[in-house]
N, C-alpha and C positions, 0 to 999 in steps of 0.2 A: 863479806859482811864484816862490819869494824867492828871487832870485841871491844868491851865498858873499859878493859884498862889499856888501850890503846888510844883514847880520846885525847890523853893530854899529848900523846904523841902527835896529831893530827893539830892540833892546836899550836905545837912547836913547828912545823912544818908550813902552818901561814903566816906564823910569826914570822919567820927564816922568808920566805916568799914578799910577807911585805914590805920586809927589810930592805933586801935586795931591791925591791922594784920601786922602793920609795929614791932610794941611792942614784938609781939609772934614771929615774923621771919618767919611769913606764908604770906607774899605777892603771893607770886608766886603759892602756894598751892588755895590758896584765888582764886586767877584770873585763875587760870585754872580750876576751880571748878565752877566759874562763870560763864566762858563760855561756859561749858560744859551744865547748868543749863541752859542760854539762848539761847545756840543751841536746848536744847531739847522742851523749850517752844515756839520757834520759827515753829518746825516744829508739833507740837501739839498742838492745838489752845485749843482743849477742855480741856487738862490738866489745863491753864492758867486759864480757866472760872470757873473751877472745884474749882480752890485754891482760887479764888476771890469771888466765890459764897459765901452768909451770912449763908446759911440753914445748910452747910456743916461742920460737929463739926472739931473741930481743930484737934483732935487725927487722923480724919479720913485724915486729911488735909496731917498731918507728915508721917504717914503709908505710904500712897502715894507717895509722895515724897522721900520718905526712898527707894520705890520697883522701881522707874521708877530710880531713878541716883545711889542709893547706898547707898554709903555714902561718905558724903561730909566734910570739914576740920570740924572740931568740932566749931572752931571758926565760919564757915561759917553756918552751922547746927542753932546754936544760935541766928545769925542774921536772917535767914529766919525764923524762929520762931517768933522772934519779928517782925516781917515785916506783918506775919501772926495774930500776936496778937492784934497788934495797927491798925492791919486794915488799913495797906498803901502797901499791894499786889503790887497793880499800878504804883508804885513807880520805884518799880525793873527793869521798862523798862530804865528809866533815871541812876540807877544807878548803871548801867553796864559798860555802855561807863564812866559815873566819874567816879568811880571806876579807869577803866585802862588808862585814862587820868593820872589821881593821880601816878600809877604805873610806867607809863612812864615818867612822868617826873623825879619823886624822882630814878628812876635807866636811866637817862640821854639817854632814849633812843625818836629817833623822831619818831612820829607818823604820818606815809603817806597813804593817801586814794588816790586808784588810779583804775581810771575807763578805759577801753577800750571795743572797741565791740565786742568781741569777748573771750573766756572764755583763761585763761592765761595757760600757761604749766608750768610746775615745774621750768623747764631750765631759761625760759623767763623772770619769776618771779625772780628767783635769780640773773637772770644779771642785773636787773632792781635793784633790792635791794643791789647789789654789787656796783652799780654805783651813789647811792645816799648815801650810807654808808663814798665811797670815797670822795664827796662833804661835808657830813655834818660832816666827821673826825669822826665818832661815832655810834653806834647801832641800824637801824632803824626799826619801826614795820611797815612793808607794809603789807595791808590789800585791797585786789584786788575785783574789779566787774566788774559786765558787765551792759552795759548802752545800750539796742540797739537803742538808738534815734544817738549813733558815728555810722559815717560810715567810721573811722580809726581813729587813732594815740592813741594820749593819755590823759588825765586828772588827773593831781597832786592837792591832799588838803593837806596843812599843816595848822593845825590850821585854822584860817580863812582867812589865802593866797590861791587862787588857781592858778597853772599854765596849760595852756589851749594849746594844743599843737595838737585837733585833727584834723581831716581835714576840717570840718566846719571853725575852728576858724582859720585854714592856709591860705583858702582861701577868706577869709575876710579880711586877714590881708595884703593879694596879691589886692585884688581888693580894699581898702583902697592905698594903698603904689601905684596903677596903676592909680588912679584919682584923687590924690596929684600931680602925677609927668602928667597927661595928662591937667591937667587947669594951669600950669604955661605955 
């Protein structure tokens, strides 16, 4: 787990990362390889514990690593390495998401988190991303969940805006706008 004053160190770490992969012209290589990497750590808790563990020699660390993903950009390869060496494992959680922060902005694309309750369809998703595409004039990355505490609509994050569109927040906004207009 990354302790609070470790963050900026995490943060320097995809700076450094997208430095580097901007230099080589493996951004994309880079970020597809990373998420592939914290997809698979995500759904393998014991791999993560494995790589973090002190006892575990490093050779045994990379073998591993090597068998469960493959192999990954050489640049990326290297950075896990040192992540592994300097014994900031932990880190990798935070710098994932800066990582592709970094990536989306430097290729001017917006990054949209958007929740609803219920799991999205291919279709649903693209009209949704066709239609904010058309709003922000430019490339957007929509990244979809499911919240079940929505019981409909929708929830937009950009950055640290959110817009609140579900039916919770509709009908608040109904019964706000109904006892403004019932006490005049």
């Amino acid at each position: 787990m990354l302790k609070l004053q470790d963050r900026p160190v995490a943060a320097r770490y995809a700076r450094a990362l997208f430095a580097a992969a901007s230099a080589h012209g493996e951004v994309e290589a880079v970020r597809r390889d990373l998420a592939r990497l914290g997809q698979t750590l995500a759904v393998a808790p014991a791999l993560n514990d494995a790589l973090r563990h002190p006892r575990v020699p490093m050779e045994a660390k990379r073998e591993v690593l090597s068998r469960v993903l493959g192999r990954f950009s050489p640049l990326l390869e290297r950075f896990v390495g040192l992540l592994l060496e300097k014994k900031r494992w932990d880190a990798l959680a935070e710098i994932l998401p800066d990582f592709e922060r970094l990536a989306d902005d430097a290729g001017g694309i917006l990054a949209v988190q958007a929740a609803t309750p219920a799991p999205w369809t291919e279709e649903g998703a693209a009209k949704v991303r066709r239609a904010l595409e058309s709003a922000w004039g430019g490339p957007v990355s929509l990244k979809t969940s499911v919240r079940e505490d929505l019981l409909g609509g929708i929830v937009l994050q950009v950055g640290d805006r959110v817009w609140d569109n579900s039916l919770k927040a509709q009908l608040e906004r109904l019964r706000e706008a109904w006892l403004a207009g019932a006490v005049r």
